[in-house]
mmCIF file as gemmi writes it, N, C-alpha and C atoms, coordinates in Angstrom:
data_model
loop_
_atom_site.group_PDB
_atom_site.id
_atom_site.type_symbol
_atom_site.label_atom_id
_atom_site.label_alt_id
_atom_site.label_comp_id
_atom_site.label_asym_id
_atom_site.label_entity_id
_atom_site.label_seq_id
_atom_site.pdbx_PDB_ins_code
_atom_site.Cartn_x
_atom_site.Cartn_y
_atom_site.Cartn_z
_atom_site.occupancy
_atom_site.B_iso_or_equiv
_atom_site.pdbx_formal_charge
_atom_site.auth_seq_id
_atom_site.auth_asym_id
_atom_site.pdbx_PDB_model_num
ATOM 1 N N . UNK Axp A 1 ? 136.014 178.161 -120.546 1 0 ? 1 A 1
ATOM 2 C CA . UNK Axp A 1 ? 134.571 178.132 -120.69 1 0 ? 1 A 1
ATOM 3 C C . UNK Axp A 1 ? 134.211 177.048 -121.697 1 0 ? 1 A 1
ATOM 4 N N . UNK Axp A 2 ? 132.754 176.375 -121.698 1 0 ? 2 A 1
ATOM 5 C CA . UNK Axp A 2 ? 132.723 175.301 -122.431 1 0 ? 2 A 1
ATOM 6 C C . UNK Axp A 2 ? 130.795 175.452 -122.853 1 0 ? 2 A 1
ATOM 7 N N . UNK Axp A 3 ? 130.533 175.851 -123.888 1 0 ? 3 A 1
ATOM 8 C CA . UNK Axp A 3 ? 129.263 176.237 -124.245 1 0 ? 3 A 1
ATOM 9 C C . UNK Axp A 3 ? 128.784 174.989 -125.008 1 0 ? 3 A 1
ATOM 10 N N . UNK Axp A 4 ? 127.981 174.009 -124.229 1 0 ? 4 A 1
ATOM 11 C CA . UNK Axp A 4 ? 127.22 172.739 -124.378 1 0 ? 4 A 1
ATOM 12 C C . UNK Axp A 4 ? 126.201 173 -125.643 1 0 ? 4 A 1
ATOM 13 N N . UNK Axp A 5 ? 126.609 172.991 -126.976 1 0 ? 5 A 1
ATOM 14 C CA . UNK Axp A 5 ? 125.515 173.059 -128.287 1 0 ? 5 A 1
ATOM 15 C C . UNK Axp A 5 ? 124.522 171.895 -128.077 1 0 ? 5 A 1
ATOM 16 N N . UNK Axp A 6 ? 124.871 170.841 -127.359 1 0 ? 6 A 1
ATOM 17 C CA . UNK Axp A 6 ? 124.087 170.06 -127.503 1 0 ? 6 A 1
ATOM 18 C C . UNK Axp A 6 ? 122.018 169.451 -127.585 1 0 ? 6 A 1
ATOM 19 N N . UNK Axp A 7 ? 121.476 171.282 -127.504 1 0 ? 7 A 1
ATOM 20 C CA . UNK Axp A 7 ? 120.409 171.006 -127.973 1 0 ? 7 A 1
ATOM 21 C C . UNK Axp A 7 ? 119.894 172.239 -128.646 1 0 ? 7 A 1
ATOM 22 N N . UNK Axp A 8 ? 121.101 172.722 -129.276 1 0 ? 8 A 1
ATOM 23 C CA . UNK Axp A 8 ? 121.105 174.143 -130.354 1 0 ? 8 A 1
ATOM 24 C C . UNK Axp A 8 ? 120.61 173.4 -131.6 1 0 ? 8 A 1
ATOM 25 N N . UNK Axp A 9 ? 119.248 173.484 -132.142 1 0 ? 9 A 1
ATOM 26 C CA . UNK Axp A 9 ? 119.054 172.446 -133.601 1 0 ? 9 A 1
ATOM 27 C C . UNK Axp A 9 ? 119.461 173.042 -134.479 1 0 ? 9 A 1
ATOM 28 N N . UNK Axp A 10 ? 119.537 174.537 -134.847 1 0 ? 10 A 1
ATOM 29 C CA . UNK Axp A 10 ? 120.319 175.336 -135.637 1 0 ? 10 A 1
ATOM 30 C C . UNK Axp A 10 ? 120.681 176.589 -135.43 1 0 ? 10 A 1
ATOM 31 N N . UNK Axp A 11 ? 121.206 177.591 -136.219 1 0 ? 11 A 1
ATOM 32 C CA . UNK Axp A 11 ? 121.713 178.307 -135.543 1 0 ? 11 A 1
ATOM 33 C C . UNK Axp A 11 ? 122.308 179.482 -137.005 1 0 ? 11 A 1
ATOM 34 N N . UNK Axp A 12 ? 121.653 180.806 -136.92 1 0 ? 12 A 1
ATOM 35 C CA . UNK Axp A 12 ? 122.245 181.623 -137.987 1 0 ? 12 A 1
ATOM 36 C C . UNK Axp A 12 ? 123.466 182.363 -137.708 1 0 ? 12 A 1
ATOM 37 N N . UNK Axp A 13 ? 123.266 183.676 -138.512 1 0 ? 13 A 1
ATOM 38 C CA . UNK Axp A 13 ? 124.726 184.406 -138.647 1 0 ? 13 A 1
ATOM 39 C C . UNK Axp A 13 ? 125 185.187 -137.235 1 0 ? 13 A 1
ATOM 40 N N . UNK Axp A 14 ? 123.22 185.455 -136.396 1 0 ? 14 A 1
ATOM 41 C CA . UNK Axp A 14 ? 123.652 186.234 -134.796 1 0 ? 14 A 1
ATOM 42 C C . UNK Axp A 14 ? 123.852 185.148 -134.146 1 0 ? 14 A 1
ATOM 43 N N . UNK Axp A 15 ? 123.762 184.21 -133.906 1 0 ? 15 A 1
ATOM 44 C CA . UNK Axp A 15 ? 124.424 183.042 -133.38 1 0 ? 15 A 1
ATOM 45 C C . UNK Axp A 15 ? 125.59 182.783 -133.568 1 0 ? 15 A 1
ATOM 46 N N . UNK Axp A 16 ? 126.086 183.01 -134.338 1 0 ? 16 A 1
ATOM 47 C CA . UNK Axp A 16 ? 127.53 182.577 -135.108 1 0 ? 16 A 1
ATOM 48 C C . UNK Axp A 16 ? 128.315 184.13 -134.532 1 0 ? 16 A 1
ATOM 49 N N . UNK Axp A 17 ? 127.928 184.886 -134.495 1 0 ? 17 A 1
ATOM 50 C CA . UNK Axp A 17 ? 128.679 186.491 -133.893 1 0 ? 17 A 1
ATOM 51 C C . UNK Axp A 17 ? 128.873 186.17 -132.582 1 0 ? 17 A 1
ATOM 52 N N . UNK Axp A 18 ? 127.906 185.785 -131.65 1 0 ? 18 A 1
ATOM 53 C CA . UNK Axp A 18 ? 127.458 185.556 -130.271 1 0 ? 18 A 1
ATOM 54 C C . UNK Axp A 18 ? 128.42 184.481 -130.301 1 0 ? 18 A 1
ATOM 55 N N . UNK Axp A 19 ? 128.879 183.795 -130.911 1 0 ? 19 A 1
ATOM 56 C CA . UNK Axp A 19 ? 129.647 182.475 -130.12 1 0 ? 19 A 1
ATOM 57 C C . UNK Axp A 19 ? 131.693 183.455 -130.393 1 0 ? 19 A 1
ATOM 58 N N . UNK Axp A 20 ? 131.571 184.04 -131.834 1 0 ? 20 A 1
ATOM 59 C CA . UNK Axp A 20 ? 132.889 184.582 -132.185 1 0 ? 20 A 1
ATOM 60 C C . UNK Axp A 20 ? 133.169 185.692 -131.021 1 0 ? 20 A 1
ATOM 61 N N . UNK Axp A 21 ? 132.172 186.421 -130.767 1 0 ? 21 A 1
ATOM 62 C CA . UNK Axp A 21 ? 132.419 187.675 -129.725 1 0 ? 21 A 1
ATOM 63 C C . UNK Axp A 21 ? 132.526 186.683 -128.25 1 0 ? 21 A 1
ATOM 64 N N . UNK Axp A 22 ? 131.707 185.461 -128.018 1 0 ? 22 A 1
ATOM 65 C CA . UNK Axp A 22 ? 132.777 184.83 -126.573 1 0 ? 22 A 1
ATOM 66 C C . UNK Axp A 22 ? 134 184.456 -126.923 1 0 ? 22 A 1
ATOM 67 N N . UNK Axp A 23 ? 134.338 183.837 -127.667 1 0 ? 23 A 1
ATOM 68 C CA . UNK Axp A 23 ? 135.659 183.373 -128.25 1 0 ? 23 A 1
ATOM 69 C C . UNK Axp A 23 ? 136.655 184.795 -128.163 1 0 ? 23 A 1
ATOM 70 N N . UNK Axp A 24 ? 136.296 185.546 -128.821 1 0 ? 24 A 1
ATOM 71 C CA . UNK Axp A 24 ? 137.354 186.858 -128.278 1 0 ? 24 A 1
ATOM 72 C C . UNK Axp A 24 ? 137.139 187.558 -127.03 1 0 ? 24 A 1
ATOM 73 N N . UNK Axp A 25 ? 136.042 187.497 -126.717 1 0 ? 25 A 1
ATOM 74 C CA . UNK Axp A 25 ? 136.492 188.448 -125.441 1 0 ? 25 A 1
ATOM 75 C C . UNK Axp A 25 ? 137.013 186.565 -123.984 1 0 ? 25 A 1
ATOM 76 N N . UNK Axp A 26 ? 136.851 185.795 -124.611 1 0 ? 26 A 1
ATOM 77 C CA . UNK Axp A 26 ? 137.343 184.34 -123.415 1 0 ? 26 A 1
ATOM 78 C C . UNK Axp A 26 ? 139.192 184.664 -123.924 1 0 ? 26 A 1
ATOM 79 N N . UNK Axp A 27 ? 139.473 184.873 -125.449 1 0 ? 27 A 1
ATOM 80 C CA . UNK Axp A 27 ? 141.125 184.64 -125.512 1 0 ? 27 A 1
ATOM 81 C C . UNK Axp A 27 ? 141.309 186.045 -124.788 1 0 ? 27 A 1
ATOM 82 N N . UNK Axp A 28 ? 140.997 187.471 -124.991 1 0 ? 28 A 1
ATOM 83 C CA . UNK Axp A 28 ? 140.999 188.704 -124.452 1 0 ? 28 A 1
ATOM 84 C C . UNK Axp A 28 ? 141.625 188.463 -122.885 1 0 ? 28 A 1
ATOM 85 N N . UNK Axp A 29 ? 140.775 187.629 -122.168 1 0 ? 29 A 1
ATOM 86 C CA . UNK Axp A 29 ? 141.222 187.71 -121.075 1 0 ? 29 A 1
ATOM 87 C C . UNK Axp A 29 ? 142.088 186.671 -120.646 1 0 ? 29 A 1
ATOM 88 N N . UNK Axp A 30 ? 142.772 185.741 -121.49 1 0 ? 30 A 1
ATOM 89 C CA . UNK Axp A 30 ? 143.482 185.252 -121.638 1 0 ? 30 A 1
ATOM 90 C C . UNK Axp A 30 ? 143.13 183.554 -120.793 1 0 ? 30 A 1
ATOM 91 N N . UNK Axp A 31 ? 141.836 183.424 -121.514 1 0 ? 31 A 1
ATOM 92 C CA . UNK Axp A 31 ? 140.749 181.805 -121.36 1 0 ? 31 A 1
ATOM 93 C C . UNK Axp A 31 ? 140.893 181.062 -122.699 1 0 ? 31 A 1
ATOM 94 N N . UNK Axp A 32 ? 140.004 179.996 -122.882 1 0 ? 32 A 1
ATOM 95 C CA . UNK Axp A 32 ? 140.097 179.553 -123.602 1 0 ? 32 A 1
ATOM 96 C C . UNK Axp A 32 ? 138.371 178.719 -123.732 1 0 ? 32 A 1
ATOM 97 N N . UNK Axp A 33 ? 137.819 178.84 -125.39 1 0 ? 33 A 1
ATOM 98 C CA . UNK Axp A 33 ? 136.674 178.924 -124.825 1 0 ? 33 A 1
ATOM 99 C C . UNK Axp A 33 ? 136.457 177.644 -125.597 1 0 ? 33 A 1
ATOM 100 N N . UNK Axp A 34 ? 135.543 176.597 -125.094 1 0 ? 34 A 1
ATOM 101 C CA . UNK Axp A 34 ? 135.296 175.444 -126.092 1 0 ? 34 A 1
ATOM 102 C C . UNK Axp A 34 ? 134.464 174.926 -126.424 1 0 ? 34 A 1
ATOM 103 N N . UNK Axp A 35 ? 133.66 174.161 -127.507 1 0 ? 35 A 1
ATOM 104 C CA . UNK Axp A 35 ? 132.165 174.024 -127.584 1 0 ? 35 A 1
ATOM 105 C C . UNK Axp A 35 ? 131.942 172.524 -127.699 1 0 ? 35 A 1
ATOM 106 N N . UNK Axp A 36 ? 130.906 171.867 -126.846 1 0 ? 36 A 1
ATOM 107 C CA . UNK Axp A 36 ? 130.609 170.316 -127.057 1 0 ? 36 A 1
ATOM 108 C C . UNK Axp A 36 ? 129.406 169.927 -127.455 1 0 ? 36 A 1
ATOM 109 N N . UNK Axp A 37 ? 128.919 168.616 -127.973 1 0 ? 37 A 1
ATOM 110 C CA . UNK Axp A 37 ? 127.747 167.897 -128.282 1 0 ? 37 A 1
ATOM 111 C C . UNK Axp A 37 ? 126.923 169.376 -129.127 1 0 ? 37 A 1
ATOM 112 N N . UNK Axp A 38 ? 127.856 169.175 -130.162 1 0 ? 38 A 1
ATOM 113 C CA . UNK Axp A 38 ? 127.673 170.452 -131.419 1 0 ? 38 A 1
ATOM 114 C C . UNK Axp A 38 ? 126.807 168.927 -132.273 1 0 ? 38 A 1
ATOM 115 N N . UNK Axp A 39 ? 125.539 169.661 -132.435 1 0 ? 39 A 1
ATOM 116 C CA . UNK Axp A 39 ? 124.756 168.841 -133.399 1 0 ? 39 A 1
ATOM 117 C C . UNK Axp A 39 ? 124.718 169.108 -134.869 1 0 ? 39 A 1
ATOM 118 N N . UNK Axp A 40 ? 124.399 168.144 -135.473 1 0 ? 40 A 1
ATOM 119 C CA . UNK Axp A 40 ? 124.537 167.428 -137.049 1 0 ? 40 A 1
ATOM 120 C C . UNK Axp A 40 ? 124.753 169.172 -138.022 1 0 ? 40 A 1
ATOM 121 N N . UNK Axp A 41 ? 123.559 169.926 -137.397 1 0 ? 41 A 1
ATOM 122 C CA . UNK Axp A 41 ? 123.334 170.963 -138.23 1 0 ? 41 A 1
ATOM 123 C C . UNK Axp A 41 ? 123.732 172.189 -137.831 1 0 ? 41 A 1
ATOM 124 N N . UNK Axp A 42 ? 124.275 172.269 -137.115 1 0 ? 42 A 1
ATOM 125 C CA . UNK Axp A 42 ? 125.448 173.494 -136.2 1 0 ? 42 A 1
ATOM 126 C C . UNK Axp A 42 ? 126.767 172.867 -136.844 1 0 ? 42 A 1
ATOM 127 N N . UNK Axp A 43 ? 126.998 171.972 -136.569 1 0 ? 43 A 1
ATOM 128 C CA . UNK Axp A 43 ? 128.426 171.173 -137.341 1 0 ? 43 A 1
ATOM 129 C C . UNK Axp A 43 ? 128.719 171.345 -138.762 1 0 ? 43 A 1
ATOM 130 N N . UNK Axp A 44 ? 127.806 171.429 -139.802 1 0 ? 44 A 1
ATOM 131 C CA . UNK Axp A 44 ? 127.442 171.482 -141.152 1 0 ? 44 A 1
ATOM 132 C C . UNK Axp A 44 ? 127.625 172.96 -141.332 1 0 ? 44 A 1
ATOM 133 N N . UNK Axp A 45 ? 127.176 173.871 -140.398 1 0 ? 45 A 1
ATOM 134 C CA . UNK Axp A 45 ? 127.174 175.3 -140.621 1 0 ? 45 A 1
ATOM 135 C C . UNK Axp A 45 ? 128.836 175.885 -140.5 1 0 ? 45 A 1
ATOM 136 N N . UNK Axp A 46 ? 129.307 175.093 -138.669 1 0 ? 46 A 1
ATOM 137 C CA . UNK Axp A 46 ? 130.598 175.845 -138.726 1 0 ? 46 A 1
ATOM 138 C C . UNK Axp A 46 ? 131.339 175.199 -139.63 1 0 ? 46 A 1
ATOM 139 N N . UNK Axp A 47 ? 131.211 174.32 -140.21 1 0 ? 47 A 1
ATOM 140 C CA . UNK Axp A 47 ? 132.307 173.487 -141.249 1 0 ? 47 A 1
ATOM 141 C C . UNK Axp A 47 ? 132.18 174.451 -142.39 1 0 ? 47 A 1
ATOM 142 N N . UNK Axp A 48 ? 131.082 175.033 -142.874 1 0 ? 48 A 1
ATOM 143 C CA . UNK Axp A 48 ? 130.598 176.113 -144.434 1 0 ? 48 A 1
ATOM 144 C C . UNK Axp A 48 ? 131.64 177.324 -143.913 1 0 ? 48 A 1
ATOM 145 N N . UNK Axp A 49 ? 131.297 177.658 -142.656 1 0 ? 49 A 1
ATOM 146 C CA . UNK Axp A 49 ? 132.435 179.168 -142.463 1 0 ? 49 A 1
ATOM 147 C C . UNK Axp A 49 ? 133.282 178.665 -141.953 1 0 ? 49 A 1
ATOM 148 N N . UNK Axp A 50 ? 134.204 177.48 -141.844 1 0 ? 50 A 1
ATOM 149 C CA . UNK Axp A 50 ? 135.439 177.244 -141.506 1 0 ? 50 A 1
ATOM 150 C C . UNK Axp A 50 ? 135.471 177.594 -140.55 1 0 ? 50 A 1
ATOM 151 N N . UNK Axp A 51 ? 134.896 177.75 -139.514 1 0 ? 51 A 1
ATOM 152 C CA . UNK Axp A 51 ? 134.638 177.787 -137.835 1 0 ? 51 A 1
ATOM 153 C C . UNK Axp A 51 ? 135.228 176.942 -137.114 1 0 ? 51 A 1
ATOM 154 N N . UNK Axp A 52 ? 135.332 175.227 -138.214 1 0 ? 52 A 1
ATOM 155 C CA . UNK Axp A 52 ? 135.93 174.35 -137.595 1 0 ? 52 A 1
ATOM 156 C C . UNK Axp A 52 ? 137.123 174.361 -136.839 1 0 ? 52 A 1
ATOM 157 N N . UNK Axp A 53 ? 138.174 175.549 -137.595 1 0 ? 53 A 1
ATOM 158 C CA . UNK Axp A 53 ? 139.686 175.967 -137.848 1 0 ? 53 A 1
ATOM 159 C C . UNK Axp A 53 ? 139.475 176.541 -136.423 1 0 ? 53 A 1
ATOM 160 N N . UNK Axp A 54 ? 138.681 176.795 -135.881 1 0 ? 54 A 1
ATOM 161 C CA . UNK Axp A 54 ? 138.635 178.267 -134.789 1 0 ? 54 A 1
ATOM 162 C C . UNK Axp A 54 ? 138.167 177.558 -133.528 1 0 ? 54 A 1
ATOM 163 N N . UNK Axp A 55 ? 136.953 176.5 -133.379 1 0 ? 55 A 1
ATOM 164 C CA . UNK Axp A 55 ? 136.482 176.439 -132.146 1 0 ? 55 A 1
ATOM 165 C C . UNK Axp A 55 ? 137.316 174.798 -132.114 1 0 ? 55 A 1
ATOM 166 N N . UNK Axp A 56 ? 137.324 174.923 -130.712 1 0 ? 56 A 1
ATOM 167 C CA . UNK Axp A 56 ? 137.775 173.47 -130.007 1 0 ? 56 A 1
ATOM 168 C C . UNK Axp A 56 ? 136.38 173.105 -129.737 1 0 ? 56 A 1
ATOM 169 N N . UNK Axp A 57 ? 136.046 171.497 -130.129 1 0 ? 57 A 1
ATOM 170 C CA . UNK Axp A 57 ? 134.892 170.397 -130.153 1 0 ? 57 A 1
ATOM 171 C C . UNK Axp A 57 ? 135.008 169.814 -129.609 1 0 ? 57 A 1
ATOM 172 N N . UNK Axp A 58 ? 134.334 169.294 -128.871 1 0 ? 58 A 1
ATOM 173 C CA . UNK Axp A 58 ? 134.495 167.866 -127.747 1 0 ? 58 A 1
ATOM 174 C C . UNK Axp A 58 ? 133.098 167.098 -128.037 1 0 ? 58 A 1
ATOM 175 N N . UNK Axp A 59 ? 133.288 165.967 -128.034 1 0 ? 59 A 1
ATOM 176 C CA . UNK Axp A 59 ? 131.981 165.093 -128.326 1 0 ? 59 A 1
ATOM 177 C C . UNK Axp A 59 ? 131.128 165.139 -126.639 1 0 ? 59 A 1
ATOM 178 N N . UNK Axp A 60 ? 131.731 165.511 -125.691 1 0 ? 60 A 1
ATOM 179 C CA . UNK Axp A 60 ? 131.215 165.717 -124.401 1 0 ? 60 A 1
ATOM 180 C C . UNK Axp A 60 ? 131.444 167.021 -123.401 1 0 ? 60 A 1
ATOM 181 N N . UNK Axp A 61 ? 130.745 167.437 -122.915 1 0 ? 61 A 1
ATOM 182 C CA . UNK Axp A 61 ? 131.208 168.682 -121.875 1 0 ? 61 A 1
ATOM 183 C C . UNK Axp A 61 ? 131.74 168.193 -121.04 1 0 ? 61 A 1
ATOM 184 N N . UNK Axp A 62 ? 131.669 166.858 -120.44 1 0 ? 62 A 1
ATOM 185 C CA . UNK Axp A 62 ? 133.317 166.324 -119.544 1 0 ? 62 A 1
ATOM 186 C C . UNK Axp A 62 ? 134.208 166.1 -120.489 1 0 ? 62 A 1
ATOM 187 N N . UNK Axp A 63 ? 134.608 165.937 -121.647 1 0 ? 63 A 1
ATOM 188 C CA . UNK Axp A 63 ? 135.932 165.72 -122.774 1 0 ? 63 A 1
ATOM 189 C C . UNK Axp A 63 ? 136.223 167.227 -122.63 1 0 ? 63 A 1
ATOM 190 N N . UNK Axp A 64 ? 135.411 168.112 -122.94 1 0 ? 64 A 1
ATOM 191 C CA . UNK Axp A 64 ? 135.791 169.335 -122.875 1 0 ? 64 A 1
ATOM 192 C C . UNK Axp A 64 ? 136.724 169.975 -121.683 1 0 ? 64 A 1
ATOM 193 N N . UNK Axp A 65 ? 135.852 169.629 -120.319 1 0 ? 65 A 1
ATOM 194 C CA . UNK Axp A 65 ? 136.487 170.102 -119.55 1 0 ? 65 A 1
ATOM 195 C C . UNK Axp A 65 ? 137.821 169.377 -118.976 1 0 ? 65 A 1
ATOM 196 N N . UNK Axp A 66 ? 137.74 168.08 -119.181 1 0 ? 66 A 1
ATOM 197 C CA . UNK Axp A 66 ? 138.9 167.161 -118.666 1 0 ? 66 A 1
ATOM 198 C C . UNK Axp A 66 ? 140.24 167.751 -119.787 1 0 ? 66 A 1
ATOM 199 N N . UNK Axp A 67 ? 140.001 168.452 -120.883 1 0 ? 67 A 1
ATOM 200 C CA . UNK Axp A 67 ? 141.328 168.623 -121.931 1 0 ? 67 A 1
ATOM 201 C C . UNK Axp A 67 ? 141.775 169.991 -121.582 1 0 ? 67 A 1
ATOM 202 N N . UNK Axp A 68 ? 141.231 170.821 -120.327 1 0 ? 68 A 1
ATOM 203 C CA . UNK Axp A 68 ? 142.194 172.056 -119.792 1 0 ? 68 A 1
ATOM 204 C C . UNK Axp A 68 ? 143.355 171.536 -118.898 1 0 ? 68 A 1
ATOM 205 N N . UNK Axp A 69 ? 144.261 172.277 -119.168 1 0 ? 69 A 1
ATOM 206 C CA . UNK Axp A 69 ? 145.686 172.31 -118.329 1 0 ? 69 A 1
ATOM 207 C C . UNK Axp A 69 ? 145.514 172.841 -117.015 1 0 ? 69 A 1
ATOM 208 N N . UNK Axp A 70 ? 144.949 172.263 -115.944 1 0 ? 70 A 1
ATOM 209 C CA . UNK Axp A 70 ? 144.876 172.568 -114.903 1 0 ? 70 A 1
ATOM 210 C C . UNK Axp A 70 ? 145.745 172.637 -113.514 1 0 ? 70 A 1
């Protein structure tokens, strides 16, 4: 799965649950979930909770999808 931030301008702590609860229930079923065209101030946020460590980034939703093992 590949959730396009690219016109999320910001984004709080139920936003930040809502993206961790796809992320576990995408590894749960044994997916892999990834997020692209993450803007200036979504980027600034997951970098504060070390989110960085956790989500896969792609500067594009085709980079995203072209980097699964298909």
């Amino acid at each position: 799965i590949v959730i396009d931030l690219g016109k999320v301008k910001w984004m709080n702590s139920s936003g930040l649950g809502i993206l961790m609860s796809a992320l576990t229930t995408c590894k749960g079923a044994g997916g892999v979930l990834k997020i692209a065209k993450v803007t200036e101030k979504v980027e600034s946020l997951l970098m504060i909770t070390q989110l960085t460590k956790i989500f896969h980034n792609y500067d594009s939703v085709e980079k995203a999808v072209a980097s699964y093992d298909v």
